[in-house]
C-alpha positions as CSV (number, residue, x, y, z in Angstrom):
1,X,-9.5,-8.6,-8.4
2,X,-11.9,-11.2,-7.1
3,X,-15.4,-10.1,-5.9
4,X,-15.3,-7.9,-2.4
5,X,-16.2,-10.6,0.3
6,X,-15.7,-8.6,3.4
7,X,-18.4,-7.4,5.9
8,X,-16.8,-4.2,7.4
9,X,-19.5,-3.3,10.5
10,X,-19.5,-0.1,12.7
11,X,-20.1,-0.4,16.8
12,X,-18.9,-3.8,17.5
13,X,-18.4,-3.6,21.1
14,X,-14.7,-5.3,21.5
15,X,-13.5,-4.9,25.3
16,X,-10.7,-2.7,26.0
17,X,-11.2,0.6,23.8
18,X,-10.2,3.7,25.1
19,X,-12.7,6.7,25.4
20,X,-12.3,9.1,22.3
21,X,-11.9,12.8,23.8
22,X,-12.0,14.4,20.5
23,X,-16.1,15.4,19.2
24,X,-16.3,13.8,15.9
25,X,-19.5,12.2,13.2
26,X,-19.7,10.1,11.4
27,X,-20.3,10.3,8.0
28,X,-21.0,7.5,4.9
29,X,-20.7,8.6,1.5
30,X,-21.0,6.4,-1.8
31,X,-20.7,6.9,-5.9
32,X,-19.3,5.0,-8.5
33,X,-15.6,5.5,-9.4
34,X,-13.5,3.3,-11.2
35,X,-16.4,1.4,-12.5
36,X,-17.0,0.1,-9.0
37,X,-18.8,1.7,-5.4
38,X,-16.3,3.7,-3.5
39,X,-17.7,3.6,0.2
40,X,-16.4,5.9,2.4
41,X,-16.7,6.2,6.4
42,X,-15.1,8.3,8.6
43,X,-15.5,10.6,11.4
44,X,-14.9,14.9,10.9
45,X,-16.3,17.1,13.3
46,X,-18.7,18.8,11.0
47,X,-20.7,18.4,7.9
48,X,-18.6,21.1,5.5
49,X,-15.4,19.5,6.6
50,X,-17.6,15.8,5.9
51,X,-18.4,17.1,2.2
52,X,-15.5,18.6,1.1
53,X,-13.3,15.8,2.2
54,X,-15.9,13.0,0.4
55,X,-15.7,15.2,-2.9
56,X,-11.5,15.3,-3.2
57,X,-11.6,11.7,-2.7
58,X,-13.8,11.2,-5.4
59,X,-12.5,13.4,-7.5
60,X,-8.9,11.5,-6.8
61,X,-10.6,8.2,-8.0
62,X,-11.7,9.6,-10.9
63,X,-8.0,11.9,-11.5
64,X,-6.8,7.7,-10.8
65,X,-9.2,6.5,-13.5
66,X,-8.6,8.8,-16.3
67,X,-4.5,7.2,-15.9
68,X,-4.9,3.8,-15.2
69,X,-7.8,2.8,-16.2
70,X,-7.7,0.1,-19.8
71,X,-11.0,0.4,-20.1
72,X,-10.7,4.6,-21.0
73,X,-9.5,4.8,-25.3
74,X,-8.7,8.0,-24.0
75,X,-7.0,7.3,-20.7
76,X,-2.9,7.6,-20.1
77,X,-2.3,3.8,-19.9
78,X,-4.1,3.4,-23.1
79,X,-2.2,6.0,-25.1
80,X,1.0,4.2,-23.5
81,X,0.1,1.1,-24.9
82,X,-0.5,2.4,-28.3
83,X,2.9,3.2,-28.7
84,X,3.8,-0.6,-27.9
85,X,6.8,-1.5,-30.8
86,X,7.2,1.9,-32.0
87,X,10.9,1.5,-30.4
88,X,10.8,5.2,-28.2
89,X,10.3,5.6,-24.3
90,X,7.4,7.4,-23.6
91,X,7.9,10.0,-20.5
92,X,4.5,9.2,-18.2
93,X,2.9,11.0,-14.8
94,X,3.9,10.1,-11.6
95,X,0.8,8.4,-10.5
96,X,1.4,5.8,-13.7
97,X,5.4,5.4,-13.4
98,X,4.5,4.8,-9.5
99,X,2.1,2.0,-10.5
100,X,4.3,0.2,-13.1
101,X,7.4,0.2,-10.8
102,X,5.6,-1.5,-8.2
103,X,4.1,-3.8,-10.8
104,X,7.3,-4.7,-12.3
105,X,9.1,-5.1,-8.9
106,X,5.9,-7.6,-7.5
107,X,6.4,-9.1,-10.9
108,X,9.9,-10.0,-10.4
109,X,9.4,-11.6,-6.9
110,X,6.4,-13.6,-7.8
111,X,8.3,-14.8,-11.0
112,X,5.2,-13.5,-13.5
113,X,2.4,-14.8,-11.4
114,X,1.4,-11.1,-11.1
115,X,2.3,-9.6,-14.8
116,X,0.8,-5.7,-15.6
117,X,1.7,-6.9,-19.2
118,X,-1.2,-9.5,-19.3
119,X,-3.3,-6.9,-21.2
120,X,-4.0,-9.2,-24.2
121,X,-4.7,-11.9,-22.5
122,X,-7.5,-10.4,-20.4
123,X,-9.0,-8.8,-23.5
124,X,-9.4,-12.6,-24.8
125,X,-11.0,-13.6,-21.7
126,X,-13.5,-10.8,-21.4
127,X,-15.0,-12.1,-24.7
128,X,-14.7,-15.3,-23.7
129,X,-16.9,-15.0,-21.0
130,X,-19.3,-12.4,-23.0
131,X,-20.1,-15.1,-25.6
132,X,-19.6,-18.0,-23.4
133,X,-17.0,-19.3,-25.8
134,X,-13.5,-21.2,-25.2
135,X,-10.7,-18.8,-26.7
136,X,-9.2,-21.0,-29.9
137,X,-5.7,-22.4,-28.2
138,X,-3.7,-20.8,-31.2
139,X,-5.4,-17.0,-30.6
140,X,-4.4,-17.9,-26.5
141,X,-0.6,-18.7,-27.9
142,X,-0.7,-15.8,-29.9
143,X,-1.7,-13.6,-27.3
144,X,0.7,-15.4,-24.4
145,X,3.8,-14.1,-26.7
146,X,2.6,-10.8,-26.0
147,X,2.9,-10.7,-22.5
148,X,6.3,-11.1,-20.5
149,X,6.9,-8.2,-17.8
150,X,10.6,-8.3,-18.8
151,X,9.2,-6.7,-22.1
152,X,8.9,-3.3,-20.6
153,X,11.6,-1.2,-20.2
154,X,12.2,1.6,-17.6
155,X,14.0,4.8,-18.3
156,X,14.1,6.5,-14.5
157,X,15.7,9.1,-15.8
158,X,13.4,10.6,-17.9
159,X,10.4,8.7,-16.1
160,X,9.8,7.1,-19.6
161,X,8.2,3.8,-20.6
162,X,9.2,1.7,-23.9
163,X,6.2,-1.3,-24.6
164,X,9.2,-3.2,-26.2
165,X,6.7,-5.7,-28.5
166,X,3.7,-4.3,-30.7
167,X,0.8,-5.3,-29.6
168,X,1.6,-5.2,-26.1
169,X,-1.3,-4.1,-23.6
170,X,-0.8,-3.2,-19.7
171,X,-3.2,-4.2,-17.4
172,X,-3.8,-2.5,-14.0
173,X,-6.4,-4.1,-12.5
174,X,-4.9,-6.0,-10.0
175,X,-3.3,-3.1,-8.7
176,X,-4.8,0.3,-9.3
177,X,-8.0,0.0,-6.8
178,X,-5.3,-0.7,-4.2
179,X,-3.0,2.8,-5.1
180,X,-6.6,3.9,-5.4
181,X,-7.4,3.0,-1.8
182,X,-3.9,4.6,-0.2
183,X,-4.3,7.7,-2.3
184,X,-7.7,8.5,-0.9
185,X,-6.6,7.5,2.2
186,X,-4.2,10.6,1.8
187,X,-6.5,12.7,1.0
188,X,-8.4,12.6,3.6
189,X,-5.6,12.7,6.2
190,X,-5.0,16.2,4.2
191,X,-8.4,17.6,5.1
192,X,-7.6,16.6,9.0
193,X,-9.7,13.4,8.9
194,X,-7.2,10.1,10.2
195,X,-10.5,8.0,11.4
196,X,-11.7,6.5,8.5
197,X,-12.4,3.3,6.3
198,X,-12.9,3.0,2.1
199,X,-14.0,0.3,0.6
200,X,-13.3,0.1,-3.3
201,X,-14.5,-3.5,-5.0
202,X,-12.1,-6.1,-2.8
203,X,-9.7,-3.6,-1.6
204,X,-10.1,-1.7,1.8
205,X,-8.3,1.2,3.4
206,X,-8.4,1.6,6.9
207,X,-6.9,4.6,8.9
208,X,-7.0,4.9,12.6
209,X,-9.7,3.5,14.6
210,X,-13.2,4.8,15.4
211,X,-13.4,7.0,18.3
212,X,-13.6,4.5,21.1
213,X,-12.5,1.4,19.3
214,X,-9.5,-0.4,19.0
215,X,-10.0,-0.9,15.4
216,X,-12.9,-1.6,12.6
217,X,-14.6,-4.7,12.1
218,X,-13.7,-6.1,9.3
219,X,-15.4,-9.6,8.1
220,X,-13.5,-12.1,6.4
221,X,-13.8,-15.3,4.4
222,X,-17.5,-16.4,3.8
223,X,-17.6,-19.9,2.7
224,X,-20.6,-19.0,-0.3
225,X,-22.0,-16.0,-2.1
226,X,-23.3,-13.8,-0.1
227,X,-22.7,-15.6,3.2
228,X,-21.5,-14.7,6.3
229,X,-18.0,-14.2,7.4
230,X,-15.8,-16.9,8.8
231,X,-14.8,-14.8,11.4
232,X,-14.2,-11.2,12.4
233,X,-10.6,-8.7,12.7
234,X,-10.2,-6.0,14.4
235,X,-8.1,-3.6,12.2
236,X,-6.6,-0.3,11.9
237,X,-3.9,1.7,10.2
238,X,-3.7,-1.1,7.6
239,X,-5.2,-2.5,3.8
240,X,-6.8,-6.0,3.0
241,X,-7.0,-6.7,-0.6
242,X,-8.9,-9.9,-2.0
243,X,-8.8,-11.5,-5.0
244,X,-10.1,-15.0,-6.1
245,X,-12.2,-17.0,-8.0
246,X,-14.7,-18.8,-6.4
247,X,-17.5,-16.2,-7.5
248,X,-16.5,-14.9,-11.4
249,X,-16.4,-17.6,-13.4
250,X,-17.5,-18.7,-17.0
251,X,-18.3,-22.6,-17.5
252,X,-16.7,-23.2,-20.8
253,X,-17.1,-26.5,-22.3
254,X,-17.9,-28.2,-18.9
255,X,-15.5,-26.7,-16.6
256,X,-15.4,-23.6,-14.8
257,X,-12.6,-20.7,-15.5
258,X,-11.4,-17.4,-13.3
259,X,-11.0,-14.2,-14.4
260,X,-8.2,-14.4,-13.3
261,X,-5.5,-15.9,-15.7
262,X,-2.3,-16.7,-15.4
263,X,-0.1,-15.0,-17.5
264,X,2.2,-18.4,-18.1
265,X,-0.7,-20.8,-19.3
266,X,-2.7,-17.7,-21.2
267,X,-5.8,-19.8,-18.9
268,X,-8.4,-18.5,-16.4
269,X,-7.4,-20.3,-13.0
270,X,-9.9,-23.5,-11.8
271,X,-9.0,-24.2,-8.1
272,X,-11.5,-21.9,-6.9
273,X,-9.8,-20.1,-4.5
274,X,-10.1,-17.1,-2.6
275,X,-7.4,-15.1,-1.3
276,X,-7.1,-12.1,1.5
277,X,-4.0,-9.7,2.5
278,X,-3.4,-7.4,4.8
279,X,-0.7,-5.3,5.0
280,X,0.6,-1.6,5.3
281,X,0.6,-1.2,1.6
282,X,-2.0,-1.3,-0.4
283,X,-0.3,-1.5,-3.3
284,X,1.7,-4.3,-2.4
285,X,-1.3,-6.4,-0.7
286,X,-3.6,-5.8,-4.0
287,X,-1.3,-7.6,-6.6
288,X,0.2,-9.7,-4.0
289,X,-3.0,-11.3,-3.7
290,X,-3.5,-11.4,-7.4
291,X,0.2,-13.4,-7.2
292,X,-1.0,-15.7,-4.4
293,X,-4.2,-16.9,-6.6
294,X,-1.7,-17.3,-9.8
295,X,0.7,-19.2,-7.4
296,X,-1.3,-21.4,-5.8
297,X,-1.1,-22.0,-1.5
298,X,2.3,-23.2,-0.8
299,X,4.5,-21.2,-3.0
300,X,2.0,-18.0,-2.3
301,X,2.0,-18.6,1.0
302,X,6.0,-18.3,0.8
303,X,5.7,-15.0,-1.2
304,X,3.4,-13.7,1.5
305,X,5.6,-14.3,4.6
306,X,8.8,-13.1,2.7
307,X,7.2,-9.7,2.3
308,X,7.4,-7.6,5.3
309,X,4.2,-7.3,7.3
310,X,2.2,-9.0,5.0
311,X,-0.4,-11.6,6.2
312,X,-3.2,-14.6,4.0
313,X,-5.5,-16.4,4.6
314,X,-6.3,-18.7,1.7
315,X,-9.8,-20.4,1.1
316,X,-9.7,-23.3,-1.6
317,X,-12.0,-25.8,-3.1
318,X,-10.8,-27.4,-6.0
319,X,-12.6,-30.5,-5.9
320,X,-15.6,-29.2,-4.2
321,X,-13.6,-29.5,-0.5
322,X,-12.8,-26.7,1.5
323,X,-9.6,-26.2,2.2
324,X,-8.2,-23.3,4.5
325,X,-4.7,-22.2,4.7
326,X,-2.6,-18.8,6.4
327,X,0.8,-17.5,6.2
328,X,2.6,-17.1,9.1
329,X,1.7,-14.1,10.7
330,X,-1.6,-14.3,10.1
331,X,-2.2,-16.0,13.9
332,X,-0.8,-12.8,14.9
333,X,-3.9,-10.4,13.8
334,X,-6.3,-9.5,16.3
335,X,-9.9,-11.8,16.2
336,X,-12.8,-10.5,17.8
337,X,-14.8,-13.2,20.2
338,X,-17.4,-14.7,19.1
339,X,-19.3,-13.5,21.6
340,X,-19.0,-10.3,21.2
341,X,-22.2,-9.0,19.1
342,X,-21.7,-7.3,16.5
């Protein structure tokens, strides 16, 4: 995923909310799960209630990590992959057949755009950008033959996985923060607590509203590193995902590459772009938002508003120009006024 470039605020004073008749705190917590901050704010009526809830989320993210994660030798996706060629299905958890179907289906509809299977790929880039060094085209061809989301193959029955090609590596990362996200979420709804928001590096649950409020303030779209929002949405009961590349980058022989690569070229993308989603799965907005940066605006865009309550807003420069772009039913999400301080 991109870097985070929301500003999420408490207490903006939007016309029009309701009084909250239910006593309630709030509470911040913070640690580092998944190799990135988990914030968490939300309201519980008292401090034990507060603590215990904070700790089972971050105890999920780190349940989450411990499957998913490809940076973990010793994690479940890792001892998945190193079965790749050995011609058996390997029977998997839940949390890890959930991931990969949604992967595979997301793969489908954005025709490889968004590929878990890009594993080797990404390893290439990593050290690409660690030394500063443009991956040989023959290692990047090599690699490119590895990766082809019609290479996996499902066995529902037995909730078993066959990596079909040895050598074969999947890669989560532009989807697990977001299962991440709507997992916690869960977990806190468990321990009675439904008005909250977590923020886990550029992916953002947010359950019902702060007492009061019609919905969080959520920033979106700052035009330069750590600048200000383009403007501000009022949201609730909903995700937003980003992912781009106007931030992480490695100059390479004179011209600027993503970490984000497209699985078809084997090449980190150039257009600097940045992309949000929101939608009611945060699954689905996390590598759809991957899929839009692959994809480019107008066949993103088209992806987007054939997905059911999803909404973009893309923010492009690939000469140096802004260029701003939304799908459909992006119009349609509340902004708050400009006026209103926040």
């Amino acid at each position: 995923m991109g870097r985070l470039v929301f500003a999420w605020l408490l207490g903006a004073g939007i016309p029009g909310a309701a009084p909250s008749d239910t006593p309630s705190i709030l509470y911040r917590y913070e640690r580092i799960e998944m190799a990135v901050p988990i914030k968490l704010v939300f309201y519980a009526p008292a401090k034990d209630t507060a603590n215990g809830a904070a700790e089972a989320v971050f105890q999920r993210f780190r349940q989450l990590n411990g499957i998913l994660s490809d940076y973990d030798p010793e994690s479940e996706l890792r001892r998945l992959c190193d079965t790749a060629g050995e011609g058996k299905a390997v029977p998997v958890s839940d949390d890890l057949w959930r991931v990969l179907v949604a992967s595979l289906q997301i793969s489908q509809r954005s025709d490889g755009a968004f590929d878990p299977t890009i594993g080797p790929l990404i390893r290439v880039w990593r050290l690409a950008r660690k030394f500063e060094k443009m991956p040989p085209p023959d290692l990047l061809d090599r690699m490119r033959a590895l990766v082809g989301y019609r290479l996996v193959r499902l066995v529902p029955a037995e909730r078993a996985v066959e990596l079909t090609k040895r050598g074969m590596r999947l890669d989560f990362g532009g989807i697990a923060k977001g299962y991440a996200v709507q997992e916690a979420l869960g977990v806190l709804r468990k321990h009675g607590i439904s008005s909250a928001m977590i923020h886990a590096g550029g992916d953002i649950g947010l359950g019902d509203p702060p007492p009061g409020r019609p919905g969080w303030t959520i920033g979106i779209a700052p035009r330069e590193s750590n600048g200000p929002p383009s403007f501000y949405l009022s949201l609730s009961r909903n995700y937003v995902a980003n992912s781009g590349d106007m931030w992480q980058y490695v100059v390479l022989d004179g011209k600027r590459y993503s970490h984000i690569v497209d699985p078809k070229t084997g090449l980190g993308l150039t257009d600097r772009s940045n992309v949000t989603v929101i939608g009611p799965d945060a699954t689905v907005t996390d590598a759809i938002s991957t899929a839009v940066s692959v994809l480019g605006p107008d066949t993103g865009l088209k992806l987007v508003d054939a997905t059911p309550g999803l909404a973009a807003y893309i923010v492009r420069a690939p000469e140096g120009k802004i260029e701003v772009c939304q799908s459909s039913r992006w119009k349609d999400l509340p902004v708050v006024p400009p006026d209103v301080k926040q």
